[in-house]
N, C-alpha and C positions, 0 to 999 in steps of 0.2 A: 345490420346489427348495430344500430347505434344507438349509443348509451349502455351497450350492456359490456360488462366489466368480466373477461375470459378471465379461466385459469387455464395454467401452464397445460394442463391434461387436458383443456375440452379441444375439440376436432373445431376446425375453424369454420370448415365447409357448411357445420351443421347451423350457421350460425349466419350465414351471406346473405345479402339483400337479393330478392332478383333480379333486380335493375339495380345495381350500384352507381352511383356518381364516380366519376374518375378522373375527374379534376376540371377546370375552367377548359385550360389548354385543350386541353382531350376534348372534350365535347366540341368547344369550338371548329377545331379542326375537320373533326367527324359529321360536322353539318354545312361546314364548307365545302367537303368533301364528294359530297352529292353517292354515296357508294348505294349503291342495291342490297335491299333488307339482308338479304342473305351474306354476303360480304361484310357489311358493316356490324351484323351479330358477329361473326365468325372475328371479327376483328376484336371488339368487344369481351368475348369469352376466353383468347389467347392472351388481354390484358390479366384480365383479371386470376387466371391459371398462373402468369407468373409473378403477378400482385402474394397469390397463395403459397406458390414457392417459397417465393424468398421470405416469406413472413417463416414459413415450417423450416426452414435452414437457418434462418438467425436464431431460433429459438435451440434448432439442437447443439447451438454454439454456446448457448448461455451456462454458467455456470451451476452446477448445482445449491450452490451456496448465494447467487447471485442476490436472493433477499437481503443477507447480512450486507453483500455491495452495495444496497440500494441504501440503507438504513445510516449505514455509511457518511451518506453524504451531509447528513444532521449534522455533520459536525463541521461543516464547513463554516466559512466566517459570514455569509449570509443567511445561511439558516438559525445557528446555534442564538444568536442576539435575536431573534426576533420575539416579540413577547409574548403571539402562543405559536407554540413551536411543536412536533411532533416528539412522542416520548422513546425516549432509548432504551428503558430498562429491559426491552427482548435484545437488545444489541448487549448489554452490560451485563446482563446474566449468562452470557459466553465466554468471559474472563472471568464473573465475580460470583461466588454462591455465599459468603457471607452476609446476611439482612442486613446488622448494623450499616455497613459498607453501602450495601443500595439503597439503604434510605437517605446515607450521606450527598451520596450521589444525585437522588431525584431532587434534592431540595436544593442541591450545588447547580443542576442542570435547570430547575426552575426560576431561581434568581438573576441566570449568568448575566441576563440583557440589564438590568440593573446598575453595573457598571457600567462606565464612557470608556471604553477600550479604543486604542488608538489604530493597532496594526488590524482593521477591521475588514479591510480588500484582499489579504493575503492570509492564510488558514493558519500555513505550519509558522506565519509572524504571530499569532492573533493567539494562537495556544501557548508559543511559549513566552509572551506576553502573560500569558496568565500563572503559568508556571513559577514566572520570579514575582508575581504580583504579592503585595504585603499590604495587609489591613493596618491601623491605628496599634493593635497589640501585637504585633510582629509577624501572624500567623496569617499561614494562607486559605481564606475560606474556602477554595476552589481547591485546595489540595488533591484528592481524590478522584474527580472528573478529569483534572488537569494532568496526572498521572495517566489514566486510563486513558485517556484520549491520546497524548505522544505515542502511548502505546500501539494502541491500533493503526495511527497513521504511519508508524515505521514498520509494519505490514508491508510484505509485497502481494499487490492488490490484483496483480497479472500476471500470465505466464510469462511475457516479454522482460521483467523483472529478474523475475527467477534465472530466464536462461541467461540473461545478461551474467549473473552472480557466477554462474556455473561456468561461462563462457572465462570469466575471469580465470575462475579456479584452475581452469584445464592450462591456461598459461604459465602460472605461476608453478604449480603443482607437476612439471613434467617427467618425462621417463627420466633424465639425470636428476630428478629433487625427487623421485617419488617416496622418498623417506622424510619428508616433510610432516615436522609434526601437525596436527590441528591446530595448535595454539599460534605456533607461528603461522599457517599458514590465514589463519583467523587476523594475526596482527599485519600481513603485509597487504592486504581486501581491507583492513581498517584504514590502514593510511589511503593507499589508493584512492578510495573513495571520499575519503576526507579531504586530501589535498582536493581533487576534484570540484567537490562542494566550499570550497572556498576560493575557487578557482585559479588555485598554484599547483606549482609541478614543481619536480627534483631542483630543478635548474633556478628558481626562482625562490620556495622559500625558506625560512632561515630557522633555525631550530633555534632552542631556546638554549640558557645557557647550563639550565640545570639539566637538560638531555646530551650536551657537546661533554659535558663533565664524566658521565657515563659511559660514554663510548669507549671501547676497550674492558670494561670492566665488568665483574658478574655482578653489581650491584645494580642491575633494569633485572635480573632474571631472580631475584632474591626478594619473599617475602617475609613478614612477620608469623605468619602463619602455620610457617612452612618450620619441620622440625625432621634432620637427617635421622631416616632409619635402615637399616640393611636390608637390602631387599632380597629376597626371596626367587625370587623368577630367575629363568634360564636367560632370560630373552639378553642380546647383548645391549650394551651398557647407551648406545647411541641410539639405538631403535625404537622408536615411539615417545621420547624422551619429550615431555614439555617444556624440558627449561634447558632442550638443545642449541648452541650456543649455532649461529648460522652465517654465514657471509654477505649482507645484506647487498645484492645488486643494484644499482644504481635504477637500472632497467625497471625494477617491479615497482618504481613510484611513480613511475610515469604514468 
């Protein structure tokens, strides 16, 4: 079969050479070998059976979505700068159905190589390089691709991802907290992985001083937004509560 370009659905079988090549090594061996026609077929055909397997088992592992993974990688910092580059608007019209918007976008994602961008080796440097980027009038011509893009790359891309998150949650969240609101339990996986990605912990780094000033006080759980009304529901007054005041463990920054 060579040269011819499968899809996910054709049968691979129907598609094999009869005499396949099996690599330098392989043949070399096989003719060193000196084996008896029959033998050396026999060998030959249990190659390539589990040449066929494993091809038919990484494929049932593949994602359903695995295109949008592949289309993905456009945005890397060696694809995205090159001057003709593969088009994303099947990737873009997943987040975006406004036209104005994707026209912004093709014309933002057609230009990009245009600029001398510096953090050009490293993706998530290279985007948010573009993100604070400012033209001559203050404005960011990349606005919109540069949004989009953070976007998707703060996607979890894997299941390994996922269960990581969830792995977290089950610690944080356990049978003594399991009255843990969302929000907080949304803000102690924010730090966590924050501290993380900056590479401190509890024990090392130093809060600032307009957070040290708050501590003790309902003014971190108090917005502008926010306007007391009486509520209504039975439910008690601690239970499910967002802006439940918590005892923050030393433990869940680590």
């Amino acid at each position: 079969m060579p040269g011819k370009r499968l899809k996910e659905c054709d049968a691979l079988q129907d598609y094999l050479d009869p005499k396949p090549y099996l690599g330098y090594e392989f043949e070399k061996n096989m003719s060193e070998c000196k084996f008896p026609e029959e033998i050396a077929s026999d060998i030959r055909r249990r190659c390539i059976e589990f040449v066929i397997e494993l091809v038919t088992q990484l494929r049932q592992r593949l994602p359903e979505n695995f295109k949008v993974l592949q289309s993905i990688s456009s945005l890397s910092g060696s694809e995205c700068l090159k001057p003709v580059k593969n088009d994303i608007l099947d990737l873009v019209k997943l987040f975006v159905n406004n036209a104005e918007i994707l026209t912004r976008i093709d014309f933002q994602w057609r230009k990009l190589h245009t600029i001398q961008w510096i953090q050009t080796s490293d993706t998530i440097g290279l985007w948010a390089e573009i993100v604070s980027y400012r033209d001559a009038t203050g404005e960011n011509p990349f606005k919109e691709l540069s949004d989009l893009a953070i976007t998707i790359l703060s996607l979890p891309h894997s299941n390994a991802d996922v269960e990581r998150v969830f792995s977290q949650m089950g610690i944080v969240k356990s049978k003594l907290r399991n009255r843990l609101a969302i929000t907080s339990l949304n803000a102690v996986l924010t730090i966590k992985y924050g501290l993380r990605r900056h590479g401190k912990s509890c024990h090392d780094y130093k809060l600032p001083e307009s957070v040290l000033r708050k501590i003790g006080s309902l003014e971190s759980y108090q917005t502008s937004s926010e306007s007391p009304q009486p509520s209504t529901s039975t439910q008690s007054p601690t239970e499910g509560d967002p802006r439940e005041i918590i005892e923050w463990d030393l433990a869940d920054l680590q």
